[in-house]
LUMPAVEX-444101 format. One line per 4 residues: their letters; for each residue x negated, y negated, z of N, C-alpha, C. Coordinates in steps of 0.05 Angstrom, whole numbers, plus 5000, padded with zeros to 4 digits. Layout:
// LUMPAVEX-444101
A) X Y Z X Y Z X Y Z | ...;
***
This chain:
// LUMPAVEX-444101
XXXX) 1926 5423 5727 1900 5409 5724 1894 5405 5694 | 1892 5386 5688 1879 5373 5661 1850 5379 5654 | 1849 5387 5637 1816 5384 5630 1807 5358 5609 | 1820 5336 5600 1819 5319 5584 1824 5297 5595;
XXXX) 1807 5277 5586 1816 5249 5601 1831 5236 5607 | 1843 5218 5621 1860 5209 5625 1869 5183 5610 | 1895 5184 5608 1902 5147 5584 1883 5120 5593 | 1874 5121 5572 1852 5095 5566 1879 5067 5566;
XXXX) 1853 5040 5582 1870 5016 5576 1881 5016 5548 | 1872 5025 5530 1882 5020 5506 1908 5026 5508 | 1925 5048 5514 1947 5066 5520 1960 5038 5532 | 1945 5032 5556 1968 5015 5580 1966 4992 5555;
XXXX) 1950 4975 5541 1956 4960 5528 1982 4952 5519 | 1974 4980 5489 2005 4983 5475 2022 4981 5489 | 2030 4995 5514 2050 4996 5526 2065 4967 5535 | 2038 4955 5541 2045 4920 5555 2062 4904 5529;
XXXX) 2042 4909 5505 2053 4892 5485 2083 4898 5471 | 2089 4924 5476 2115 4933 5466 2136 4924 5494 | 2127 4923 5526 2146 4916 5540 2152 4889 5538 | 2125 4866 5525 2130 4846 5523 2152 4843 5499;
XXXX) 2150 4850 5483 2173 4849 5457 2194 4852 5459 | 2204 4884 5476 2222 4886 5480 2247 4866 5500 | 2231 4848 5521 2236 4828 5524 2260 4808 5506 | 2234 4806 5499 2250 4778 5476 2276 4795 5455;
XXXX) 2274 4810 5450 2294 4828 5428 2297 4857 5440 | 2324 4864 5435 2331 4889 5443 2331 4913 5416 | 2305 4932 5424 2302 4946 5398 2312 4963 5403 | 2317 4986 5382 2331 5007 5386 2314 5023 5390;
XXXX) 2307 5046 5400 2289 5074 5404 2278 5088 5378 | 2289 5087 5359 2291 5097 5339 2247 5082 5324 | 2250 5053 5331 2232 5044 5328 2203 5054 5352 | 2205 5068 5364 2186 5075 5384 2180 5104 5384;
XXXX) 2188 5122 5383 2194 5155 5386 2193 5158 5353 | 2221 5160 5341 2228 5183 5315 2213 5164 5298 | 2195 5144 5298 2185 5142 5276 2153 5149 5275 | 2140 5140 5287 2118 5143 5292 2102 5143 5313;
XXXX) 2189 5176 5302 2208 5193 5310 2217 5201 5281 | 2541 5526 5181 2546 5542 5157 2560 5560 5159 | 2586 5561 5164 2603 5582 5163 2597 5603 5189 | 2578 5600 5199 2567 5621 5228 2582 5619 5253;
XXXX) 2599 5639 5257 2618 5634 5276 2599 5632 5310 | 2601 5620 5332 2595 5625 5353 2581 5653 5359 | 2559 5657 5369 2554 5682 5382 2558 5689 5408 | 2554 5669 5428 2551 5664 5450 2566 5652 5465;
XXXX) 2582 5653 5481 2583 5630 5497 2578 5607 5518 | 2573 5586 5509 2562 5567 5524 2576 5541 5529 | 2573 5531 5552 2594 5519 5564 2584 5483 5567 | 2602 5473 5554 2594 5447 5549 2598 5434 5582;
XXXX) 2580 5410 5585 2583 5399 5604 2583 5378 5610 | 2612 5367 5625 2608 5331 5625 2597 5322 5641 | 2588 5334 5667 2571 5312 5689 2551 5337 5698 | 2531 5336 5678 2513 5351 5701 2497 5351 5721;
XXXX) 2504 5366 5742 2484 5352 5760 2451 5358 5774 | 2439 5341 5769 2408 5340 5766 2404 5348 5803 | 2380 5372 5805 2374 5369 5828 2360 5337 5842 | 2369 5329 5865 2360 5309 5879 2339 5317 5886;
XXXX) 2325 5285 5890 2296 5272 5886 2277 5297 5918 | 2291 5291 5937 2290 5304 5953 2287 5337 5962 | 2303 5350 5941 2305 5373 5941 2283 5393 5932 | 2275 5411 5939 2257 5424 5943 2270 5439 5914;
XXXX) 2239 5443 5895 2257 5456 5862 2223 5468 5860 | 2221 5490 5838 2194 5510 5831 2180 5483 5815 | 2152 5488 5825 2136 5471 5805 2112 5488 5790 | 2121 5491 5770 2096 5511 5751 2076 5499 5753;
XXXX) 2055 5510 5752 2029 5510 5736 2026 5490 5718 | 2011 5473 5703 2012 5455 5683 1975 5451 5678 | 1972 5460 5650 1948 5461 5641 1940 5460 5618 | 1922 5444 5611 1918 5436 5573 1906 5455 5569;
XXXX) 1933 5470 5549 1922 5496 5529 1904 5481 5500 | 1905 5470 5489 1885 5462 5466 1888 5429 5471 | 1872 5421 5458 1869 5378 5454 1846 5374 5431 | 1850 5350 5427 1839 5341 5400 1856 5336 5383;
XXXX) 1874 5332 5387 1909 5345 5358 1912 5307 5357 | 1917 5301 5333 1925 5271 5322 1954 5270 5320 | 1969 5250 5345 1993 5245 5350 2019 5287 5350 | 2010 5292 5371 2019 5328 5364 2039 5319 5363;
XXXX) 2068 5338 5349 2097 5328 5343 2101 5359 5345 | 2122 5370 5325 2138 5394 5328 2117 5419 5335 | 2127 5439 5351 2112 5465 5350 2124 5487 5350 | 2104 5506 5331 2135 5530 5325 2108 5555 5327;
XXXX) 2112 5576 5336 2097 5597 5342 2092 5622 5315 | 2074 5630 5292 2079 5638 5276 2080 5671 5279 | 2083 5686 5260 2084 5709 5262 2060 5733 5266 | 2037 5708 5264 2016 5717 5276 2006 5715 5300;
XXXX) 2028 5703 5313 2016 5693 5337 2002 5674 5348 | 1994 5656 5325 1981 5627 5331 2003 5605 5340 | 1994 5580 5351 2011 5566 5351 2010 5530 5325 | 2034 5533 5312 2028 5512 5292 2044 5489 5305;
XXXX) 2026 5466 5289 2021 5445 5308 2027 5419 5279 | 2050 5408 5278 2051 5387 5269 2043 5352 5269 | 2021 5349 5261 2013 5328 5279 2022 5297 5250 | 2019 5277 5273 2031 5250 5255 2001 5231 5248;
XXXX) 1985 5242 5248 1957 5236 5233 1946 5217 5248 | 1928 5208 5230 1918 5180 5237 1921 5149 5226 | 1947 5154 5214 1951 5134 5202 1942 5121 5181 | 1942 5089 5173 1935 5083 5156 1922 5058 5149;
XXXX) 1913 5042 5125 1912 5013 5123 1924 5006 5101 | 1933 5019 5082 1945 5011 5050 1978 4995 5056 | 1979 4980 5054 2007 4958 5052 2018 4964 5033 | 2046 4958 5022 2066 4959 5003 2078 4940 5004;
XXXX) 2077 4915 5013 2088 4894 5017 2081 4878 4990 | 2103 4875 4970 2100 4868 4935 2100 4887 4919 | 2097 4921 4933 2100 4935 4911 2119 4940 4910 | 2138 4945 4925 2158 4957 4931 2180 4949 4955;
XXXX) 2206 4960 4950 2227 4936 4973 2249 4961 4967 | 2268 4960 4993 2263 4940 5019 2235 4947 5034 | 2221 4938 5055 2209 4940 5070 2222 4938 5094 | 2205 4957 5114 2226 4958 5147 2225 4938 5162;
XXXX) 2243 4927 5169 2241 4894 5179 2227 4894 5206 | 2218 4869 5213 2197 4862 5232 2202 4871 5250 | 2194 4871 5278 2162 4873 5280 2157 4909 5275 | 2183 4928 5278 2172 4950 5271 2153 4953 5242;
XXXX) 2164 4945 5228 2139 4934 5199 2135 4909 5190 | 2130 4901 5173 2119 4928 5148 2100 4946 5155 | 2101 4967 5152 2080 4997 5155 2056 4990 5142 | 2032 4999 5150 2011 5016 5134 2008 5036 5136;
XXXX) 1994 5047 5118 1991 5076 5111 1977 5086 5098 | 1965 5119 5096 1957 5134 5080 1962 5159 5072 | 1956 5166 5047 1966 5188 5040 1962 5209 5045 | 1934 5211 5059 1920 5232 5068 1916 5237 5090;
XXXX) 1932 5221 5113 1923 5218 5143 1930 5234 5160 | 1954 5253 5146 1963 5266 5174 1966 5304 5164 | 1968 5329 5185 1956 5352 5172 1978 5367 5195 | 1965 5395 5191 1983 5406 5213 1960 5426 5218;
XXXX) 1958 5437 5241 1939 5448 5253 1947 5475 5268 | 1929 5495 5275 1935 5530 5277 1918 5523 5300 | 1934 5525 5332 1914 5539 5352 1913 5572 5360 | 1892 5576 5362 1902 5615 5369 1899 5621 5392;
XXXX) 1902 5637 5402 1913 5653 5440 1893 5636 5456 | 1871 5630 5447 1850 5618 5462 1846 5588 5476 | 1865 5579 5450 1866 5549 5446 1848 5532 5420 | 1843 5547 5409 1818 5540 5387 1831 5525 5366;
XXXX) 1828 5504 5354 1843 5492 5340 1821 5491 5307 | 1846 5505 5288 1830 5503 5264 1861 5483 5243 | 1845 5476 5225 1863 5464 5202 1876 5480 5175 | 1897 5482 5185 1914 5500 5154 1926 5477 5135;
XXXX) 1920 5452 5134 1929 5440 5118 1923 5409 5119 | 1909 5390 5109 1906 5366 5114 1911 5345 5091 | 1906 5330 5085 1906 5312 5062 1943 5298 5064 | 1952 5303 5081 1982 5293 5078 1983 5264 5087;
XXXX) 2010 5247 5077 2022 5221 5091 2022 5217 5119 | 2014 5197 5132 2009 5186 5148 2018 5161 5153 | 2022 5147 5163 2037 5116 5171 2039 5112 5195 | 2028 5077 5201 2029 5063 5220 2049 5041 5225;
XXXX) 2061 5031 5242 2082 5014 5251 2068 4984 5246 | 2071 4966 5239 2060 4937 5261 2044 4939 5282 | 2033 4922 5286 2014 4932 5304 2035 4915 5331 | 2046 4889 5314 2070 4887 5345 2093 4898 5355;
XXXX) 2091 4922 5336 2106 4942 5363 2096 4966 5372 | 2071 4963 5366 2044 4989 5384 2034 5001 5368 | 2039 4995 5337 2019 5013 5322 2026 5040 5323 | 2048 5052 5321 2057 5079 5319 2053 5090 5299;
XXXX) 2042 5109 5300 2032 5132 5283 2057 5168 5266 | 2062 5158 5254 2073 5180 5238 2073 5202 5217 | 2077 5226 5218 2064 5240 5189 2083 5269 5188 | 2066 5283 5191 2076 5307 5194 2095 5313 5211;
XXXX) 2126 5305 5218 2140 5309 5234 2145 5335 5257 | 2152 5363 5237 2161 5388 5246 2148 5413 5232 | 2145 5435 5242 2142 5461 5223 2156 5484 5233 | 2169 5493 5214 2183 5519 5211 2174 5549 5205;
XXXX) 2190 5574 5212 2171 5591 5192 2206 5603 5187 | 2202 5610 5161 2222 5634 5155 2209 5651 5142 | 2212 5676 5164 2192 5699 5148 2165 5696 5154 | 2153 5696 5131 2125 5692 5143 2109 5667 5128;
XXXX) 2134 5654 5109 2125 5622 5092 2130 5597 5123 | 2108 5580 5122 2115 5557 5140 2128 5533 5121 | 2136 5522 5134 2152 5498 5121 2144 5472 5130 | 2134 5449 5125 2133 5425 5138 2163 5398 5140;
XXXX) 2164 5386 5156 2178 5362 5155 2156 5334 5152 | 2167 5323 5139 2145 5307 5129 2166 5273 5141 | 2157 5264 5161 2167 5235 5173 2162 5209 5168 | 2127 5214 5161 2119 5181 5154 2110 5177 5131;
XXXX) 2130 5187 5115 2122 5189 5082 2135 5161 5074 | 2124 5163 5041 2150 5139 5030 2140 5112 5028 | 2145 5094 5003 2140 5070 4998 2146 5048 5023 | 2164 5047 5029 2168 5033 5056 2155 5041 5084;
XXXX) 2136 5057 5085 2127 5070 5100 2100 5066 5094 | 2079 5042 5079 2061 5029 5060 2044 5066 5047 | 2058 5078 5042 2056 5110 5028 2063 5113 4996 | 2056 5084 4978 2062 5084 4955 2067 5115 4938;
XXXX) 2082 5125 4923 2078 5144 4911 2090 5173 4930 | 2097 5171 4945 2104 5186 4957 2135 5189 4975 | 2143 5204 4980 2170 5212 5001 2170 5230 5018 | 2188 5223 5039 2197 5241 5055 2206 5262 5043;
XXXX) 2196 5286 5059 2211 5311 5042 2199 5334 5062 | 2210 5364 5046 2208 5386 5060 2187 5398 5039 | 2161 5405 5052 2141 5423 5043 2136 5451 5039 | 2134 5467 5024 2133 5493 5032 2096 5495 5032;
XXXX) 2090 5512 5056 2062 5507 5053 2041 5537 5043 | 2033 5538 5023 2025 5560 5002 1995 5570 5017 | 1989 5593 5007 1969 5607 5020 1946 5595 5009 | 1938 5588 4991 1922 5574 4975 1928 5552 4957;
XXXX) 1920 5531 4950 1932 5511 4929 1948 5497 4948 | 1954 5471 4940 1970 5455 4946 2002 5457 4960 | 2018 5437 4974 2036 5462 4979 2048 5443 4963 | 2082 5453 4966 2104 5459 4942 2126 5436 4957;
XXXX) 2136 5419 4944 2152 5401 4949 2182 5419 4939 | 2195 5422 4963 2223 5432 4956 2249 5417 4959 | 2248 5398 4979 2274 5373 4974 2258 5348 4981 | 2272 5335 4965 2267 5296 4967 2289 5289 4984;
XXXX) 2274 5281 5014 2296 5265 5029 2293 5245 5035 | 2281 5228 5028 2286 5201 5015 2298 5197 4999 | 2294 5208 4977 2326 5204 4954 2347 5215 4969 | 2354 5232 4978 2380 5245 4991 2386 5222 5005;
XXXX) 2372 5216 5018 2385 5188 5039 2394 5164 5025 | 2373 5156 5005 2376 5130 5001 2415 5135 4974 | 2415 5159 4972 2433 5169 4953 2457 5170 4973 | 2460 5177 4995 2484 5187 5010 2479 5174 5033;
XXXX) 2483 5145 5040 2487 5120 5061 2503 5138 5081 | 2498 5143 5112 2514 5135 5133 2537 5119 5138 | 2548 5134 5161 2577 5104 5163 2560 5080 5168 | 2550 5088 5189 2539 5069 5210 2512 5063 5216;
XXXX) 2503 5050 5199 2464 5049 5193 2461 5029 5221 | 2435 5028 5221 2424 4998 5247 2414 4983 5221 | 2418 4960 5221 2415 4953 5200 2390 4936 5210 | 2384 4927 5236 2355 4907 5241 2335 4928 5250;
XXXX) 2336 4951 5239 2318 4962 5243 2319 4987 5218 | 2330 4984 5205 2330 5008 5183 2311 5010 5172 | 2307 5044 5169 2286 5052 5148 2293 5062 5124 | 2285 5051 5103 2297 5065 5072 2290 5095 5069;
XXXX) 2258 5098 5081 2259 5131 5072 2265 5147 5098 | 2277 5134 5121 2285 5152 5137 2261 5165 5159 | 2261 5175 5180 2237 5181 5205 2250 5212 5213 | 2243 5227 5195 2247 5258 5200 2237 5256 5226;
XXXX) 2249 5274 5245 2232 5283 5265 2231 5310 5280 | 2260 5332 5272 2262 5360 5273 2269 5376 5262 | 2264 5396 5260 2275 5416 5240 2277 5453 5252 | 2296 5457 5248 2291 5495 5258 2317 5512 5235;
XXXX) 2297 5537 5231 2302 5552 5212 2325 5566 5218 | 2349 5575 5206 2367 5593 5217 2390 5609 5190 | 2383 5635 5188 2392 5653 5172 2382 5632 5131 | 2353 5635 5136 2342 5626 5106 2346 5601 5109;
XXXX) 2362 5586 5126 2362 5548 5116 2346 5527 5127 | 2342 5512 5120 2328 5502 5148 2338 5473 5152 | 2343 5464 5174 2367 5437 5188 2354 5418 5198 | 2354 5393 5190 2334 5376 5199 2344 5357 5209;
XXXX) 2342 5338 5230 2345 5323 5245 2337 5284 5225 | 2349 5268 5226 2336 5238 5218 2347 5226 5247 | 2332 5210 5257 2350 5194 5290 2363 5174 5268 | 2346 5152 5252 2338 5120 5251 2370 5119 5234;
XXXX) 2375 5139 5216 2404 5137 5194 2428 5155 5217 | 2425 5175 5226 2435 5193 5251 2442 5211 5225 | 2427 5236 5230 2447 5254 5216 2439 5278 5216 | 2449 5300 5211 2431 5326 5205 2438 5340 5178;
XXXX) 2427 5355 5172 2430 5362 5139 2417 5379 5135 | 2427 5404 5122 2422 5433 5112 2402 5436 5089 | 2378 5442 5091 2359 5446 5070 2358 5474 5054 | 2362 5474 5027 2359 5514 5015 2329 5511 5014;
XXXX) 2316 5524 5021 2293 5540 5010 2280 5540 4987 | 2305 5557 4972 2300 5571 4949 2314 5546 4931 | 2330 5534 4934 2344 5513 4911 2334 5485 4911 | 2322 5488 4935 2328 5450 4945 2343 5431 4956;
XXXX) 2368 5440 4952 2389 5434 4954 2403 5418 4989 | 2411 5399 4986 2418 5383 5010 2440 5377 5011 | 2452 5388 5036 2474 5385 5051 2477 5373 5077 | 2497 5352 5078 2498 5337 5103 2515 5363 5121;
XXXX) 2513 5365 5142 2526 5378 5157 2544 5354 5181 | 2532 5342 5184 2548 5314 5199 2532 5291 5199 | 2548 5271 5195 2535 5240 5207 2545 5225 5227 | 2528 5234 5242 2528 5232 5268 2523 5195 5284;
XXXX) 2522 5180 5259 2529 5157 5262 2559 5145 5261 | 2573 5165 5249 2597 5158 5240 2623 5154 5261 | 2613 5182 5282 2630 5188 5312 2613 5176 5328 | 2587 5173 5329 2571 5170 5358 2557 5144 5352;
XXXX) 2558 5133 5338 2541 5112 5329 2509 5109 5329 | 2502 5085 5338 2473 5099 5343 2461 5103 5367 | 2460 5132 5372 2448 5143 5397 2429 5149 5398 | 2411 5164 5361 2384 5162 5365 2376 5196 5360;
XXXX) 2395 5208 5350 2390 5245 5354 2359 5252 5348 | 2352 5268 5361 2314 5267 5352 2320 5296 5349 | 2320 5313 5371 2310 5347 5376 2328 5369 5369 | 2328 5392 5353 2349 5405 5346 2339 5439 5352;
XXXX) 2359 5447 5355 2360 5483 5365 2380 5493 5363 | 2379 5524 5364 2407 5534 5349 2412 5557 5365 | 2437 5555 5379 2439 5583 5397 2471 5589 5395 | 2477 5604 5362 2500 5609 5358 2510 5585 5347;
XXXX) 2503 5566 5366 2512 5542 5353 2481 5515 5350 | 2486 5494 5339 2475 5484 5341 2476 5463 5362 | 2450 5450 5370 2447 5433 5402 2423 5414 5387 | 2438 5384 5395 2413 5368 5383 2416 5349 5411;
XXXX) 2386 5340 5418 2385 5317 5437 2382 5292 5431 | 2384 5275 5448 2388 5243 5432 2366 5223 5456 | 2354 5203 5441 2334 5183 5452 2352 5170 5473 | 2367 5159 5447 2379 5125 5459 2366 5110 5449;
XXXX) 2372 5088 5459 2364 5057 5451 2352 5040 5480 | 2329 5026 5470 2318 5005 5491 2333 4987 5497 | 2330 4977 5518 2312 4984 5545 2323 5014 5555 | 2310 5025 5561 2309 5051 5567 2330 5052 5602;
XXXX) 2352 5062 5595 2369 5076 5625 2367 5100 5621 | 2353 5102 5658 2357 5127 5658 2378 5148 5660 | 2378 5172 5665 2406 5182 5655 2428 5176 5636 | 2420 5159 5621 2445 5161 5602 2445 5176 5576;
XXXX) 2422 5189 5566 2420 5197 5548 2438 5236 5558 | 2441 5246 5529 2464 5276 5534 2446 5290 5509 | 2455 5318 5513 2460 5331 5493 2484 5342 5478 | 2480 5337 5453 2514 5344 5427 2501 5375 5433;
XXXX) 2528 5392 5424 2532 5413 5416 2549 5416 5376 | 2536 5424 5363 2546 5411 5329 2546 5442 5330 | 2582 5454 5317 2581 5474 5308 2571 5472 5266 | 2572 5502 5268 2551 5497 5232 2575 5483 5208;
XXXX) 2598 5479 5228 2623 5463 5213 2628 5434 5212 | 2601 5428 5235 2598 5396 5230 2617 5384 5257 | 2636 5399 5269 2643 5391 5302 2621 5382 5319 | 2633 5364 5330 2605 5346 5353 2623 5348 5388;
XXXX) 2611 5359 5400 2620 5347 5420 2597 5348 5444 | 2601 5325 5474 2586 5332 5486 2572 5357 5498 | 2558 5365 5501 2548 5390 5518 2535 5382 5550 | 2521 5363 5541 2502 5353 5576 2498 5334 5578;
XXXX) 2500 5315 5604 2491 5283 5598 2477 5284 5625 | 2471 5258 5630 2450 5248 5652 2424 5253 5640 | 2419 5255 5625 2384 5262 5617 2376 5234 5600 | 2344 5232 5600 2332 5212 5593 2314 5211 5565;
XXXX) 2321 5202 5540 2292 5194 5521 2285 5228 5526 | 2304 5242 5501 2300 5275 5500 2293 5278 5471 | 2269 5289 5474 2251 5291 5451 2250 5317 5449 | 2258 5339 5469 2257 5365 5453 2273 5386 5473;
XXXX) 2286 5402 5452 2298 5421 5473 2298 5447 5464 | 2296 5472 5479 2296 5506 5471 2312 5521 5488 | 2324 5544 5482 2337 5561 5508 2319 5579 5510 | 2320 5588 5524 2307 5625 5538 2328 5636 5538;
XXXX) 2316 5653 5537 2334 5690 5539 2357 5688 5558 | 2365 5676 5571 2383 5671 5590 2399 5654 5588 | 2402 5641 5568 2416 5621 5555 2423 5589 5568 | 2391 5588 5583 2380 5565 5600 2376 5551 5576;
XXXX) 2381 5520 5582 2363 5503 5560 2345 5489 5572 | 2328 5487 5562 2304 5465 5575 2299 5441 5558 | 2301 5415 5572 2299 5391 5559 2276 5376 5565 | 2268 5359 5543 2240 5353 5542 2247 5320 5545;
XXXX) 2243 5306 5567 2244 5274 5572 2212 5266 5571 | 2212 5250 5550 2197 5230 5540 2182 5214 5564 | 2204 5194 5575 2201 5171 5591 2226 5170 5607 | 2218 5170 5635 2245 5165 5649 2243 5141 5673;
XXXX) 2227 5120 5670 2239 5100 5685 2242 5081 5672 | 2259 5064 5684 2273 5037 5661 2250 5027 5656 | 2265 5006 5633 2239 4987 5610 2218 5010 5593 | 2197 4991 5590 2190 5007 5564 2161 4995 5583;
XXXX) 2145 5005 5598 2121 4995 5620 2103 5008 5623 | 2078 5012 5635 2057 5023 5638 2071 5043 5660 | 2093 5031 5675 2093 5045 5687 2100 5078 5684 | 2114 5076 5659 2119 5094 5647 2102 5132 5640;
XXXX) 2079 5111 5643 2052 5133 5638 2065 5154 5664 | 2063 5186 5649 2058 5208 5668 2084 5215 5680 | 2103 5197 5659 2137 5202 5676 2150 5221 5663 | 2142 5241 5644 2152 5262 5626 2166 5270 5652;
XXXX) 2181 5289 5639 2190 5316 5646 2206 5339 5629 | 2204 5368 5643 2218 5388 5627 2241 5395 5643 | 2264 5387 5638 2291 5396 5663 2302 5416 5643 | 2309 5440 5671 2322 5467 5658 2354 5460 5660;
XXXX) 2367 5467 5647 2395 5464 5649 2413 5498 5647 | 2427 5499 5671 2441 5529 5668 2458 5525 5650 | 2478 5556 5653 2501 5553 5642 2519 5542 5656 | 2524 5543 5683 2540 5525 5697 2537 5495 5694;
XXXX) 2518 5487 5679 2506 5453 5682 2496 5445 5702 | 2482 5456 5727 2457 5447 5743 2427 5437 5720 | 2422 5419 5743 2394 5422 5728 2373 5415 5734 | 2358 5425 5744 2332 5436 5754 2308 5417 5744;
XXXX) 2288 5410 5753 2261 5396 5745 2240 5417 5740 | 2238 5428 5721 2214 5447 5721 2186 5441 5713 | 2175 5410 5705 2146 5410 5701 2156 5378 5708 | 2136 5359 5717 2132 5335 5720 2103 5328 5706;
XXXX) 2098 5293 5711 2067 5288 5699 2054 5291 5676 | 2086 5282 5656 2071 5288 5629 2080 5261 5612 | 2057 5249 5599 2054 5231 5585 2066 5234 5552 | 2092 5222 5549 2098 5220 5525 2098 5236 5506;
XXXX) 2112 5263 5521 2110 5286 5506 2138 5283 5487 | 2126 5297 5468 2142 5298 5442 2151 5316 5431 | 2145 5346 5441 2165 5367 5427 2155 5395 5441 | 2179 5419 5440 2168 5438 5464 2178 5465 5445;
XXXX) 2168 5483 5461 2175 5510 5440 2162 5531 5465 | 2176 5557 5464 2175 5582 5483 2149 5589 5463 | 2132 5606 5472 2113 5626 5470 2118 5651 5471 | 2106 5670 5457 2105 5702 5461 2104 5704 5491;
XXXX) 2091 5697 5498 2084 5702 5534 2105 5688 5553 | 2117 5670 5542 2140 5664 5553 2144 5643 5568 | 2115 5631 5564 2115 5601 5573 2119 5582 5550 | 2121 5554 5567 2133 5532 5547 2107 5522 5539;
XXXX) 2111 5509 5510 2088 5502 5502 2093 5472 5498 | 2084 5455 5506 2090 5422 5503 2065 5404 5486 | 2082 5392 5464 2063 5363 5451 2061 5346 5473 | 2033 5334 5487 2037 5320 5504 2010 5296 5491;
XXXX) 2015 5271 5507 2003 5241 5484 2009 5245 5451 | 2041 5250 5445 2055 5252 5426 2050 5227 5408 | 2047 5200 5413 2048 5183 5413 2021 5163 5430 | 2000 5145 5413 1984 5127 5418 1957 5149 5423;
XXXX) 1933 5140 5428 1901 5138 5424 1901 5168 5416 | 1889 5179 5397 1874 5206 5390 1871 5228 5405 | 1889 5225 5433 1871 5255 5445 1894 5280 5449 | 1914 5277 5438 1942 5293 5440 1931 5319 5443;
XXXX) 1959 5325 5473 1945 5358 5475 1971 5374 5472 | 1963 5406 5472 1987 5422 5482 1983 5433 5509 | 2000 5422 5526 2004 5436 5539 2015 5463 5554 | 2013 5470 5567 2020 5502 5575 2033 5507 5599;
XXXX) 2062 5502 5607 2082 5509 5631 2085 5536 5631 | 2077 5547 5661 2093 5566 5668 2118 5572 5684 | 2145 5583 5676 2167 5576 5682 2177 5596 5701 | 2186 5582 5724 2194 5602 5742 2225 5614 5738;
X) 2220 5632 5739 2253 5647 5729 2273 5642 5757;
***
């Protein structure tokens, strides 16, 4: 049961005007989702899988509970649980109106841009056990798409904690992103004062090209969209260039760990997690088929190989204690349509490679994370009108 309204025509709008587009030109995902989208040997073993198979439509599967734990949140994106027990909430703001179109070039080619933007539009937000939503940080980059391809909203990508410092991913930063004066980069966020800029990844990118860019849809400063902490580093996901890359902390310092355009071309990698090894999930590209999207398995040596396929427009994934993964689908019926609204889902995947439907009826959710209590916590209206919530699954074991 929802306690928050339901998607406004505005919602079905966008949706009309981007199915109309997509029409005429075949865009890649990268423009819809991720923009506005180490030497550690194995611990575990986990078993990659080529055909997994999804329980049928028919089949009787557990259906949790589903209930908006907090709302109010501007475009919600990554969520990471802190050591206090609150839950932090990366949100992609409210966008912008400032253009860069003459100040600065390249600009992201049509109709995904040219961007607007502001510098101050987007924040990241602390709900606590209750659901109460307060602000630990605001005044950050923000950016909007064209308005003909739905006006997508970007900012605050991801948040991390190592220890007890949070970290931001910062997505809709950057001159090309109408964010004059500013870049994509990794934040450290300070108890007081301003926070601390620790890598420029916009320069890293624009410094160290991909095999295999999209070139009718490229972004110069790149559409961060995940990040998770593991033994002091922290690993961040770009879909729009494909790649992942090792962040220090303490140096700054940037390391590609693979480019994932180079073997896979463009698939669109969005969601990343680390269980011994690393597991990143992938969008795809429009028009949206279903099942074709997989999850990579990337050891910390930069090996790629499949792990899971048949899944749809996967925006986030986590294991449990049991070394279940649960995958977060965006949108799963073809085209890019109204019909789309309320077609989320969270599918559990074993170690054998079954896989299970464990939440349905969720609108354009955008990123998931376990709880102390041991439920899933979901960004849900990730994407379009102001009312983004978290949601709250309870998962049947």
């Amino acid at each position: 049961m929802s306690r928050f309204p339901t998607p406004s025509n505005f919602l079905k709008g966008l949706l009309f005007s981007e199915w109309r587009k997509q029409m005429k030109s075949r865009r890649i995902a990268t423009i819809v989702f991720a923009i506005g989208l180490t030497g550690v040997a194995a611990l575990i073993s986990l078993s990659p899988v080529g055909h997994a198979n999804r329980v049928s439509a028919g089949a009787t599967v557990p259906t949790p509970s589903f209930t908006v734990f907090a709302f109010g949140l501007q475009n919600p994106r990554g969520l990471e649980f802190g050591p206090d027990g609150n839950l932090y909430v990366a949100e992609g703001g409210t966008g912008g109106l400032t253009s860069t179109v003459g100040i600065c070039a390249p600009q992201v080619p049509f109709p995904i841009g040219p961007y607007k933007g502001s510098p101050t539009g987007a924040r990241i937000s602390k709900i606590d056990p209750n659901g109460n939503r307060t602000t630990v940080i605001d005044g950050l980059p923000s950016s909007t798409t064209n308005p003909a391809s739905g006006g997508l909203t970007s900012g605050v990508a991801d948040v991390a904690f190592i220890d007890n410092t949070l970290y931001a991913l910062l997505g809709g930063a950057g001159c090309s992103h109408g964010v004059a004066g500013t870049h994509n980069a990794i934040l450290r966020i300070n108890a007081s004062g301003p926070p601390t800029e620790i890598a420029n990844l916009s320069a890293f990118q624009m410094a160290n090209p991909v095999k295999n860019p999209e070139p009718d849809d490229f972004e110069p400063d790149g559409t961060w969209y995940s990040m998770v902490a593991v033994r002091g580093d922290l690993y961040a996901v770009e879909p729009n260039h494909g790649e992942v890359d090792r962040i220090s902390p303490s140096t700054g310092a940037i390391t590609r760990v693979v480019d994932v355009s180079a073997t896979q071309h463009h698939i669109v990698p969005t969601t990343i997690t680390y269980k011994g090894n690393f597991f990143f999930g992938n969008l795809g590209t429009f028009p949206i088929r279903p099942g074709t999207e997989r999850i990579m398995k990337l050891t910390p040596s930069g090996n790629l190989e499949t792990w899971a396929t048949d899944l749809t427009t996967v925006l986030g994934i986590v294991f449990d204690g049991s070394d279940r993964l649960y995958a977060l689908e965006s949108m799963t019926k073809p085209g890019f349509t109204p019909d789309n609204l309320g077609t989320g889902k969270v599918i559990r995947i074993d170690p054998n490679g079954s896989q299970t439907v464990i939440a349905t009826g969720l609108t354009f959710p955008t990123a998931m994370t376990f709880g102390p209590d041991g439920a899933l916590y979901v960004s849900n209206f990730g994407f379009g009108p102001p009312f983004g919530q978290i949601v709250r699954i309870e998962v049947p074991q």
